[in-house]
N, C-alpha and C positions, 0 to 999 in steps of 0.2 A: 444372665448366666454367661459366663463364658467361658467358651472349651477351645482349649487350644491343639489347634492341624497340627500335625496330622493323626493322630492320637484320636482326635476327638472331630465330629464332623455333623451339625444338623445339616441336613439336607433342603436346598431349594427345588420344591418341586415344578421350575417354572423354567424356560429354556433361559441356558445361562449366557449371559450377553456383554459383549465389549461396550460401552458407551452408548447402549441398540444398534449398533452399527453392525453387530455380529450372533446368530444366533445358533444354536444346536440342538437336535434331538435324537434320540435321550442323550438325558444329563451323565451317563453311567455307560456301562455294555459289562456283561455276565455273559464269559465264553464256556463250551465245557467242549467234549467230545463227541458230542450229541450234536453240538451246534460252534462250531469253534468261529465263526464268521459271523458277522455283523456289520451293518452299516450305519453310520453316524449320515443324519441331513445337516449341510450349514448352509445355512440363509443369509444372505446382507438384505439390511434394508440401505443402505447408502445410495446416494444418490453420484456417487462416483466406482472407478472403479477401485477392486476391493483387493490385496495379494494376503493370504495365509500363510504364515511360513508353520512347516509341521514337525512336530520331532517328540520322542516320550522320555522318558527318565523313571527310574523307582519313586515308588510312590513315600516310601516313607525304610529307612532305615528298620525298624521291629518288624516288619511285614516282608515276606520272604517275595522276592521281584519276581517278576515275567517280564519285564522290561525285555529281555533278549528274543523272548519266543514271538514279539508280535510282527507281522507284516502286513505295512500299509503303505502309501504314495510318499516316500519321504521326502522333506524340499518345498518347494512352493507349488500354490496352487492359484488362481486366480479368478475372481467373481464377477460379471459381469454388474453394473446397479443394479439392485433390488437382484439379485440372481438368486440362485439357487445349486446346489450339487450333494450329489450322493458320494458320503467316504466311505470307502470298505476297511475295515481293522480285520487281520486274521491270526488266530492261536497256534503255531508250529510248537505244541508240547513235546517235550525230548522224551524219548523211550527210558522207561524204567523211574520216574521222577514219581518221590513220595506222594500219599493222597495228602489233599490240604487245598486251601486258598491263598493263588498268589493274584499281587498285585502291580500294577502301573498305572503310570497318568501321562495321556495322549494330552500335550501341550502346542494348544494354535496360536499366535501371534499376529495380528492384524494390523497394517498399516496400508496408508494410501498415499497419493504423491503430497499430501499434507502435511501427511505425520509418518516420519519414516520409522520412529519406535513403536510406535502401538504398545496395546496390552497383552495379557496371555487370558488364555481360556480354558482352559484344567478339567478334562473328562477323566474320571476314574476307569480302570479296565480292571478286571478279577476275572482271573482263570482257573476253577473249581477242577480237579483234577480225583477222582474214585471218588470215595464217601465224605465228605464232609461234616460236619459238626460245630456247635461251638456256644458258649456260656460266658458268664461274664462274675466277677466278683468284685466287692468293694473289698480295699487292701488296705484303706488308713482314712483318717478322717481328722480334720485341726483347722484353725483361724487363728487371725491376725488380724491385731488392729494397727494398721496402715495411711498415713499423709488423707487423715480423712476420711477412711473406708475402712469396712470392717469386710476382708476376705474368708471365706469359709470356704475351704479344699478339700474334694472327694478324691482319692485315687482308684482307680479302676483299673482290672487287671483283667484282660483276655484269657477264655478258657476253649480247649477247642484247639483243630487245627482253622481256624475259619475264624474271619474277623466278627466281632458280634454286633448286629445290624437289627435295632431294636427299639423301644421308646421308653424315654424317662419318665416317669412323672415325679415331680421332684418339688417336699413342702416342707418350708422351714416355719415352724413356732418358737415363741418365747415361754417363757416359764410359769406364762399364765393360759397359755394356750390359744395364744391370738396369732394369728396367721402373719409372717414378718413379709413372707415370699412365696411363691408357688409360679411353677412353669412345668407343663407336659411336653415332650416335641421328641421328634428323630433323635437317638445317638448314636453313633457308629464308634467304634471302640475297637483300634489296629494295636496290637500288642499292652502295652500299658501307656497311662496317661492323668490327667487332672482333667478335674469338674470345676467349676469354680463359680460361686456365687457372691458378689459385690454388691456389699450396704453403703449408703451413708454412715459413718460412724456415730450420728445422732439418732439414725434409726433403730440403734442395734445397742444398747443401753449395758452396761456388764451385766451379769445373770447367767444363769444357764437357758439352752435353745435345745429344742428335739429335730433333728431334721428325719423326712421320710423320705423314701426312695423307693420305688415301685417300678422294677423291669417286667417289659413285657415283647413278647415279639412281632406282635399285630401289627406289620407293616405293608397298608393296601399298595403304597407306592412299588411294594419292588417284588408283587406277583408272586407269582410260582419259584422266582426268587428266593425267597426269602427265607429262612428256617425255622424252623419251630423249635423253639427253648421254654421249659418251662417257666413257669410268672415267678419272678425271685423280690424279696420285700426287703429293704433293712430299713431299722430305726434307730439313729445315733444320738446319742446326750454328747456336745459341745458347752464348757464352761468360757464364757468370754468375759474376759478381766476387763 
């Protein structure tokens, strides 16, 4: 399956890492007014020394920024081998700003006297401001047979002021009712976007296909986080020539 960022996002539940040379915990940070402050751990395991350069940006064009409200260490930072340091991120919310969920992404960049470019390492920020909310809808559904492949495209539409933070389960049959595909996992879902499921185009024969689609919001990873949406089902009939 593939879903394309920013739109779309399964989640690595695992600290996210430059080459292992770099590592973070958590993968995320959920500010409010409750708790507007947060800190990020980053770890090197290099066996050299290590400089981060730091700086955030909007996270995605459909999703309303906080990019402006965050204050953290901007600039470089530097890791001792194998070191360790604690980032602090903080939420400066402007007075009178609607309720909803904004977002940004805290971008670190690593390099050592080695490698002067490095890679980035992309922590999401969401700063939940009064009530929040949010729901999800399928908005179209079509395939293509393609150089090979047979593409099946879900689009998905954000409901809510709140990006929708949920899990797919997601099972495509054919017209005899044999299972062609099936995958459960994380989806995140920032204003509207595509799902996208890719066949061999041998495995996908012309006929008609049912796909199912199963939301839900049982999401252990992201706690007290997370919001509760009711379970929403669809079942589509797809004709592929």
């Amino acid at each position: 399956m593939r879903l394309h960022a920013p739109a779309f996002l399964f989640l690595v539940l695992f600290p996210f890492s430059l080459h292992a040379q770099l590592s973070v915990q958590p993968t995320w940070l959920y500010l409010d007014a409750q708790r507007p402050s947060a800190s990020l751990q980053l770890r090197s395991v290099a066996a050299e020394d290590v400089t981060v350069r730091v700086r955030d940006k909007s996270s995605d064009a459909s999703a309303a920024s906080c990019a402006e409200w965050l204050r953290f260490e901007r600039g470089t930072l530097g890791l001792a081998p194998k070191g360790a340091t604690a980032f602090a991120v903080t939420a400066d919310m402007p007075a009178g700003i609607r309720d909803g969920e904004y977002a940004a992404d805290l971008v670190f960049t690593r390099s050592t006297a080695a490698d002067d470019e490095g890679d980035e390492l992309v922590v999401p920020v969401h700063v939940r401001v009064g009530e929040v909310y949010s729901d999800v809808k399928l908005a179209g559904a079509g395939a293509e047979r393609k150089d090979g492949e047979v593409i099946f495209r879900f689009h998905l539409t954000q409901l809510g002021n709140a990006a929708y933070r949920g899990m797919l389960d997601l099972r495509l049959e054919n017209g005899s009712g044999k299972e062609v595909h099936a995958r459960k996992g994380p989806v995140d879902v920032y204003g509207k976007g595509t799902v996208e499921v890719v066949q061999p185009s041998d495995a996908v024969p012309p006929g008609r296909y049912r796909v199912y689609m199963n939301f839900d919001s049982d999401r252990e990873d992201l706690g007290d986080r997370a919001i509760p949406v009711l379970p929403k089902k669809y079942t589509i009939d797809i004709s592929m020539p």
